[in-house]
C-alpha positions as CSV (number, residue, x, y, z in Angstrom):
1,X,52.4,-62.9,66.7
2,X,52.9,-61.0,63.3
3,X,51.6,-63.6,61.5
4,X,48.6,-64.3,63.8
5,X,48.0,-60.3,63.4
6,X,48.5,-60.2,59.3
7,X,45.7,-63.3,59.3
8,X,43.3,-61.6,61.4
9,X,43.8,-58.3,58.9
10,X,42.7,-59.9,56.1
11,X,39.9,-62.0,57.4
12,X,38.5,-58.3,58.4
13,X,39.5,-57.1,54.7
14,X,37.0,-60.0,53.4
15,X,34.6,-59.6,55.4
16,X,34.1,-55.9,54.6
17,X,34.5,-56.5,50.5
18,X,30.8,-57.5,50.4
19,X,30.0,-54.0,52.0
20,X,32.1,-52.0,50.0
21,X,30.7,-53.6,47.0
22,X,26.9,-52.8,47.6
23,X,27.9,-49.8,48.5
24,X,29.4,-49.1,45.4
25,X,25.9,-50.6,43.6
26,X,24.2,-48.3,44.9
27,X,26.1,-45.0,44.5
28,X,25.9,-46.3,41.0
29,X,22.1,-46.3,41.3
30,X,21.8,-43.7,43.1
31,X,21.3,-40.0,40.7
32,X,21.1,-36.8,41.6
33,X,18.6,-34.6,40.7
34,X,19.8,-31.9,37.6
35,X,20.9,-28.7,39.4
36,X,19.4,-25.7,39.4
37,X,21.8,-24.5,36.2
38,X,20.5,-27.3,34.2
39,X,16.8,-26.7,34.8
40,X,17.6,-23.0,34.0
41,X,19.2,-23.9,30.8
42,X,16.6,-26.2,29.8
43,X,13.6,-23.3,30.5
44,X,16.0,-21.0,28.2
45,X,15.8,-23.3,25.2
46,X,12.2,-22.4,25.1
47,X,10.6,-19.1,23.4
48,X,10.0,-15.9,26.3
49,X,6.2,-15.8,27.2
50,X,5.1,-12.2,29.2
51,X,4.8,-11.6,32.6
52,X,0.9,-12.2,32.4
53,X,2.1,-15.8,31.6
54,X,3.3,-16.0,35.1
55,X,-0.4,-16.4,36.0
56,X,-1.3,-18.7,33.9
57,X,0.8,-21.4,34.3
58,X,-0.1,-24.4,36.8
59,X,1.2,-23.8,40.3
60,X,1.7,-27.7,41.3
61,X,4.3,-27.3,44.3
62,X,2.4,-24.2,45.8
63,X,5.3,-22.7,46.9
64,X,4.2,-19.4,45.9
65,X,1.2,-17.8,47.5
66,X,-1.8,-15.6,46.0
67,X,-0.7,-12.9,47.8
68,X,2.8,-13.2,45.2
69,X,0.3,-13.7,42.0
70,X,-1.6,-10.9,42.8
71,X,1.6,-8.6,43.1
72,X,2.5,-9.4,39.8
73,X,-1.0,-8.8,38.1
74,X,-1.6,-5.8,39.8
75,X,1.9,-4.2,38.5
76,X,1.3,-5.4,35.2
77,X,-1.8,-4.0,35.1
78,X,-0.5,-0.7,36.3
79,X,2.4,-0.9,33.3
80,X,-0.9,-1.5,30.8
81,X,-2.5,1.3,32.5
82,X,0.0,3.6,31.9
83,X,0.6,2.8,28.2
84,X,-3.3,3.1,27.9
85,X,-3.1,6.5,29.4
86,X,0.2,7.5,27.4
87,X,-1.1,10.2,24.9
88,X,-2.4,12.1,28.4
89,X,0.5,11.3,30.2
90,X,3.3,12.6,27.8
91,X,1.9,15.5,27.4
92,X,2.1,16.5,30.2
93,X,5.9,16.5,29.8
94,X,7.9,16.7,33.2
95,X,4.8,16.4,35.5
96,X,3.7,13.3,33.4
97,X,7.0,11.8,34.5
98,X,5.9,12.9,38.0
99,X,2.9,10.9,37.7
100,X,4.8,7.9,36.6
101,X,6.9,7.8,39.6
102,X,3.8,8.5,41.9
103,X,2.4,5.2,40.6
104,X,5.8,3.4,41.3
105,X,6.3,4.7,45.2
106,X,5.9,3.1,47.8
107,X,2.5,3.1,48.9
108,X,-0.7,3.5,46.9
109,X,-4.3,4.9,48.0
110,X,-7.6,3.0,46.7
111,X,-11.2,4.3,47.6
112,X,-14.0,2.7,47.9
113,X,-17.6,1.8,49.4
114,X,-18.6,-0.6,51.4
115,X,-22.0,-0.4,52.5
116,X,-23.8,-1.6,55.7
117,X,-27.5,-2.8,55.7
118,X,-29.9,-1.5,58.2
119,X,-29.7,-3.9,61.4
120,X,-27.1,-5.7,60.6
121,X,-23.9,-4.9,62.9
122,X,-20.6,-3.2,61.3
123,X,-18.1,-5.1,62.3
124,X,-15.6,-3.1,63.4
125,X,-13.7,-1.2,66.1
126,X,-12.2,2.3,65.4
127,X,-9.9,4.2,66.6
128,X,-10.5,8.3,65.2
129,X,-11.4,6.9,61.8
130,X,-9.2,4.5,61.4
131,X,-10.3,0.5,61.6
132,X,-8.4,-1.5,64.5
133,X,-9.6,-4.5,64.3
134,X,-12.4,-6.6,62.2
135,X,-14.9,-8.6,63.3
136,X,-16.3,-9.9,60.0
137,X,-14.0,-9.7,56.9
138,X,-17.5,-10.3,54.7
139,X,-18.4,-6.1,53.9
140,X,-14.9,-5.7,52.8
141,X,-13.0,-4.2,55.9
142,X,-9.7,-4.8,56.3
143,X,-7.6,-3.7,59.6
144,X,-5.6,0.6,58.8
145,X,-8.7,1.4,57.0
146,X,-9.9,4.9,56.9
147,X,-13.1,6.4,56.8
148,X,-13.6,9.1,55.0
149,X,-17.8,9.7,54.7
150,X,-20.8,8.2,56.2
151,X,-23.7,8.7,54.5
152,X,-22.4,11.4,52.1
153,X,-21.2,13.4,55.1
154,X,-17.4,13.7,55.8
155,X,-16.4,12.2,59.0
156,X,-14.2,14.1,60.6
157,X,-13.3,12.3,63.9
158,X,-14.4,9.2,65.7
159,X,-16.8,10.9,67.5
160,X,-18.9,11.8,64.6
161,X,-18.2,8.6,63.6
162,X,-19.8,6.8,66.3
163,X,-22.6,9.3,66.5
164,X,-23.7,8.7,63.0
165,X,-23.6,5.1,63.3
166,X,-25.7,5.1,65.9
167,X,-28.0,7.5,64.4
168,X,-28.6,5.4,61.4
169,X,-29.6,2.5,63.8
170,X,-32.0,4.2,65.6
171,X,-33.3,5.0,62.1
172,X,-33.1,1.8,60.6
173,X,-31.2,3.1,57.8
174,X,-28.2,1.5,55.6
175,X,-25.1,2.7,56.0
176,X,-22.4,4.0,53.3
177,X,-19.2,3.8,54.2
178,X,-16.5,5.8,51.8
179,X,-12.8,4.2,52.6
180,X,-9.9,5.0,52.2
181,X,-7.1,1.7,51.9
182,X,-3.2,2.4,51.9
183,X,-1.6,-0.4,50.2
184,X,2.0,-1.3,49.4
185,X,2.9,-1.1,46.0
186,X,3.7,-3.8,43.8
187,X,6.7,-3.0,42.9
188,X,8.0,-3.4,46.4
189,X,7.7,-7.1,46.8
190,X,7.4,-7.7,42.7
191,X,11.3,-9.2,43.2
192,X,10.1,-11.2,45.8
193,X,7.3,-12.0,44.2
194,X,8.5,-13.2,40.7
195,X,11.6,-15.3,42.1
196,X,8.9,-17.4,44.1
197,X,6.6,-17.8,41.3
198,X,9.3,-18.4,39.0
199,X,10.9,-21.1,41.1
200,X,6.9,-22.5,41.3
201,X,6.7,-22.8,37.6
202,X,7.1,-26.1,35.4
203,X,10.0,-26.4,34.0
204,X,8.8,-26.0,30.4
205,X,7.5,-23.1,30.9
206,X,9.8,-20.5,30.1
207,X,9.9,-16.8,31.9
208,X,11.5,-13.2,32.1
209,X,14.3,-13.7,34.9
210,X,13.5,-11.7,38.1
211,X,16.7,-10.1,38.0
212,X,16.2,-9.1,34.6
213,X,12.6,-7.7,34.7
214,X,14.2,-5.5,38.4
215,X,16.8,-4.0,36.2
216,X,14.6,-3.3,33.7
217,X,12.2,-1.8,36.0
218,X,15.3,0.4,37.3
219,X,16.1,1.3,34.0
220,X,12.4,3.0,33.7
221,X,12.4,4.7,36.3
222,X,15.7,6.1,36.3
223,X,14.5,7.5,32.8
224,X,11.4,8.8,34.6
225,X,13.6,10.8,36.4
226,X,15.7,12.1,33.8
227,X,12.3,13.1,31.9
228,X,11.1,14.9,35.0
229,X,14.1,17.0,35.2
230,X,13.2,17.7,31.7
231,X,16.7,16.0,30.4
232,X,15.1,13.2,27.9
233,X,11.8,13.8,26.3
234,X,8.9,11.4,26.7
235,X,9.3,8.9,23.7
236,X,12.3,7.5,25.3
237,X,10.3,6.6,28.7
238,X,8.0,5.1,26.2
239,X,10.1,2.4,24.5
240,X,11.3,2.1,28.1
241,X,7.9,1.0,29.5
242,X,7.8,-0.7,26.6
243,X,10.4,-3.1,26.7
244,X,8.6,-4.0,30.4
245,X,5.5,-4.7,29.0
246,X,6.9,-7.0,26.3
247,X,9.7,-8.8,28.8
């Protein structure tokens, strides 16, 4: 019976081998792809290129949206806006470094006009002043729009509002719309932003780090702060914004 069983184990032994050995092939052929340290390595071999270069380079996987693009050139162009502006800005002293942090909060206003040609509809619903839903995206609307004036006259509720709509109708005049927009800042989502572009980005392409350009940022405005407590004058939040600009 031993016997019989030892046969019958080896049979199944050699029967297996030809398994085993195709499966060994093709771990053999079989690579990996290089992990994510080796494609970082590779990128750092490369010379730095600014954050601007972020939106110039192809975007062939699509993983990061327009939204994400546009969140980085808009708080680029607020970091070259305030180094424009630097000669008014620094002398202000300790209320310039108010103004700085202003631009970095959380929220930012934009006004603007959108106007309405006579007969054709608005293309919105309101709710006081404010915009609850749109109808037609075309004029420029966008939904937590305010409105400010019609017409050169400040609207003060959505009364006057409606009234002065209708008005211009039954004129058959345009209407002018001044809006106000409350947008989040850039530099909410600019983390969020630069990892996804980043991780979008050709691998010969070479760019800042998103951790690095965040604790850069924090190192600004931490000496924002300092300067508007009047601790550190404004030459050293210069070289600060600086060092952004050029990371």
């Amino acid at each position: 019976f031993l016997q019989r069983k030892a046969m019958a184990r080896g049979r199944g032994l050699r029967s297996t081998l030809p398994l085993l050995l195709a499966l060994s092939i093709s771990l053999r052929c079989f690579t990996l792809p290089p992990s994510s340290e080796a494609r970082a390595s590779k990128r750092f071999e490369l010379p730095r290129r600014s954050l601007v270069g972020l939106l110039l380079a192809p975007s062939p996987a699509g993983a990061a949206s327009k939204k994400e693009k546009e969140t980085i050139k808009t708080a680029a162009q607020q970091m070259h806006g305030l180094q424009d502006r630097w000669a008014q800005i620094a002398s202000k002293g300790p209320d310039g470094a108010k103004e700085i942090l202003e631009a970095f909060s959380g929220v930012s206003y934009s006004t603007f006009v959108i106007k309405v040609p006579a007969g054709q509809s608005v293309g919105v619903d309101i709710e006081d002043r404010t915009i609850t839903s749109v109808s037609s995206r075309k004029l420029g609307w966008s939904t937590g729009d305010t409105i400010q004036e019609i017409n050169g006259i400040e609207a003060k509720d959505e009364e006057m509002v409606v009234n002065s709509v209708k008005a211009a109708k039954n004129q058959g005049q345009d209407l002018v719309f001044k809006v106000q927009r409350l947008s989040e800042s850039p530099w909410v989502s600019l983390d969020r932003a630069l990892t996804n572009v980043y991780a979008d980005i050709d691998a010969e392409v070479v760019l800042p780090e998103p951790d690095q350009v965040s604790d850069m940022f924090r190192d600004l405005k931490n000496n924002v702060n300092l300067a508007k407590d009047d601790i550190i004058d404004m030459a050293t939040v210069k070289e600060k914004l600086d060092a952004v600009i050029k990371a």
